[in-house]
N, C-alpha and C positions, 0 to 999 in steps of 0.2 A: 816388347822390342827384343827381339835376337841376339844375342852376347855370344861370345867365343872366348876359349881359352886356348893354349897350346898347350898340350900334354906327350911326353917326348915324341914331340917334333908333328903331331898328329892336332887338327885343326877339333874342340871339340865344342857343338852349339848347344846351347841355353837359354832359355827363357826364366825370368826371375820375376815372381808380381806375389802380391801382397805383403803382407807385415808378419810381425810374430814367430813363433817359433821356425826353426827350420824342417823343411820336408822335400824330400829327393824323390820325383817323380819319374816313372822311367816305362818308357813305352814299351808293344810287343813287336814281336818279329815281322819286318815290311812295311812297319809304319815311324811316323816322327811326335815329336811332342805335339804338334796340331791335332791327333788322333786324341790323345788324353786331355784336350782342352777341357773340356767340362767336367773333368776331375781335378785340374788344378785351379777353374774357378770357383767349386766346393771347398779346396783344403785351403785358399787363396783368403777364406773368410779368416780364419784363426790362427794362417801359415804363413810365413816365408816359402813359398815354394820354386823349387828350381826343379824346372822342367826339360832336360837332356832329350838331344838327339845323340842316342848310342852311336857309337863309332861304328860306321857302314852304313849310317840312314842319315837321313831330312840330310844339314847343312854338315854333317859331322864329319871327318874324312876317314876311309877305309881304312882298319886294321891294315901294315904290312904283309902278314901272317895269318893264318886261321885261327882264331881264339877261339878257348874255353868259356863257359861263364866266370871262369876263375880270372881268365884274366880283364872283364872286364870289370870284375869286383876292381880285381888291381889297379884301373882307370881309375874307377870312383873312389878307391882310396886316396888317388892321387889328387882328381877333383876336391874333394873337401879340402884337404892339407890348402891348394892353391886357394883357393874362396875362401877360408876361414870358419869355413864351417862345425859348428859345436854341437855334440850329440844329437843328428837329424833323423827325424821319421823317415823312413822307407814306405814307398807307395812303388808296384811296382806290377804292370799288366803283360800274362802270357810270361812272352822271353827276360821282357824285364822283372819279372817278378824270381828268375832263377837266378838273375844277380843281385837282387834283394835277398836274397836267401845268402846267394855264400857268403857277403858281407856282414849281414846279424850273426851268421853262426862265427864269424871270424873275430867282429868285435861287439861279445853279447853285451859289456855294461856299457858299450858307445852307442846306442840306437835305443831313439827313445819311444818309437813304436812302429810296429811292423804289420802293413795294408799288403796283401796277397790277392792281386785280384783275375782270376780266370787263371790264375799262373803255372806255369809249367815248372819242370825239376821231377817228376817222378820218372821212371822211364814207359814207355810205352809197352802195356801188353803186345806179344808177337804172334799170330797164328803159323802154323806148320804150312801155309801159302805163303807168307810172307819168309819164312825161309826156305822155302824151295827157291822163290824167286832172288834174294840174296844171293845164293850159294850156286844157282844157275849163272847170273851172273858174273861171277867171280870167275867161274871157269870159262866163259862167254871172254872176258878182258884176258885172261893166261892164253889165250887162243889165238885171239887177234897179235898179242904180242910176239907171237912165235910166229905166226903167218905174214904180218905185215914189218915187222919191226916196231920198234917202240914209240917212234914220234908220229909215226903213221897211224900207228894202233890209238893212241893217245888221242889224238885228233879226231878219232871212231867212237870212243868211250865216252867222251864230254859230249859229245851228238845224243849217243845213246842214253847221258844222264837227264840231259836237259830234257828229252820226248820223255823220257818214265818217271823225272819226278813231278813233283807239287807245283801248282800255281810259282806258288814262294819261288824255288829250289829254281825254276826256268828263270825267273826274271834276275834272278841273284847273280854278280860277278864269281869265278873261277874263286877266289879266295873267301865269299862268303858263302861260298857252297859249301863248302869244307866246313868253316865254321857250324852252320845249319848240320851239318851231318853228324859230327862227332858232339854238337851238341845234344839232339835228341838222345844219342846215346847215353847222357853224365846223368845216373841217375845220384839224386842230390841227400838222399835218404837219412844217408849216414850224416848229414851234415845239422838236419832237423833237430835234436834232441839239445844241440849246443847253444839252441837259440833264446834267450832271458826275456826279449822285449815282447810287451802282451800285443798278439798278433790279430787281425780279423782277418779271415778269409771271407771272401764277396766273390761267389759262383753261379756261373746261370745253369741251371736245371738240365737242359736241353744242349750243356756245352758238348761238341763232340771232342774239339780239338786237345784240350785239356778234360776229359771228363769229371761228372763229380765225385766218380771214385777217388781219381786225385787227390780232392778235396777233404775226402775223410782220411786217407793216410796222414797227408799232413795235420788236421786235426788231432790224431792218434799224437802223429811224435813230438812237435810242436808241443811245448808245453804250457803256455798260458794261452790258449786259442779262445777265438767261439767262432762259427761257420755259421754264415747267413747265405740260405739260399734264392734266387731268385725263380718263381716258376715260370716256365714259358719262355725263358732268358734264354741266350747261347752263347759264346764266345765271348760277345763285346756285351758283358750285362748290364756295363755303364749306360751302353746305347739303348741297348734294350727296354730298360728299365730305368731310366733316368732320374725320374724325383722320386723311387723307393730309392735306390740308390744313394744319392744325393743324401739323402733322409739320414739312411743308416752311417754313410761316412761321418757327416760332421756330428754326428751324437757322439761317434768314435774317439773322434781327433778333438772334440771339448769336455773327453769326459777325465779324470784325473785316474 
């Protein structure tokens, strides 16, 4: 069953099932806590788990503003305080796995363990296409803006964003586009080393979105890791691979 909180003044949904310790489950970018269902009724066996729709998705209501992952840590810090939450596992896929990150490296003795799964935070290799096309554009919107005026121009650029970006990026409102944008951007790097609580990483082979290069960085800084990879896997390795998966979680989450 669906629960909601207000978190200043922003409507934010929940799901809560099983017993036992706590664990913060936190979906990726364009989907709701239904997407990680069969992750939370893995951790659901030996967990408390509460299962968020991030502010912008499923029942949550939109950010005012364009958020960082920083400021969504600052949500879920808020979250716990309101629920009463004591020292919770981090479970957190793709996008949610970036605010799993800035929250452990924020409070490393308050997180009692830390699931990375497919997750993003690094920043993306760029090829010399992709900045051409950046930097074309940029001069493309200075253009329009002198030629047509600004709200005219403005009216032209958001056309032009939604035709050139991502699946994501088209179907996103004007304020989570922003978000999506200057997210890819935060590379999270710096934040890795600060983290105490012993981490898994659970990646599929084949992820392109997050690839597994990803994977081994944060292995590298992350310091109590181990990386479990899936072959054949891609993005969703839950989906992909479901009872190895399943297998590997709860060994994880019953082991001391």
């Amino acid at each position: 069953m669906l629960k909601s909180i207000i978190i200043d003044g922003m409507n934010v949904a929940y799901e809560a099932t099983g017993n036992g310790a706590p664990l913060i489950l936190m979906h990726g970018w364009g989907c709701d806590h239904t997407t990680v269902a069969s992750i939370a009724a893995v951790a659901s066996q030996t967990h408390t788990v509460y299962s968020l729709d991030l502010p912008g998705f499923g029942q949550s209501t939109e950010p005012p503003v364009p958020w960082r992952p920083a400021d969504y840590a600052d949500m879920l810090e808020k979250f716990v305080k309101a629920v009463g939450i004591s020292k919770p596992s981090l479970a957190g896929h793709s996008y949610g796995g970036r605010v799993a990150i800035v929250y452990a490296s924020r409070h490393p003795a308050e997180v009692d363990k830390l699931i990375l799964i497919d997750a993003a935070g690094i920043k993306p290799r760029r090829s010399l296409k992709y900045y051409l096309k950046v930097y074309s554009f940029k001069a493309y919107k200075q253009w329009l803006r002198l030629t047509l005026g600004r709200e005219k121009a403005e009216l032209r650029i958001n056309e032009e964003r939604a035709r050139r970006g991502s699946a994501d990026y088209r179907a996103a409102s004007p304020v989570m586009r922003s978000t999506m944008s200057v997210s890819i951007n935060d590379d999270l790097r710096h934040l890795m080393p600060s983290i105490e609580a012993p981490t898994l990483l659970m990646w599929g082979e084949l992820d392109t979105a997050t690839p597994l290069r990803d994977a081994r960085i944060m292995d590298k800084l992350i310091p109590d890791t181990g990386l479990v990879v899936f072959p054949g896997a891609g993005h969703f390795s839950f989906l992909d691979e479901p009872a190895r998966f399943a297998a590997v979680l709860a060994s994880f989450l019953s082991s001391k």
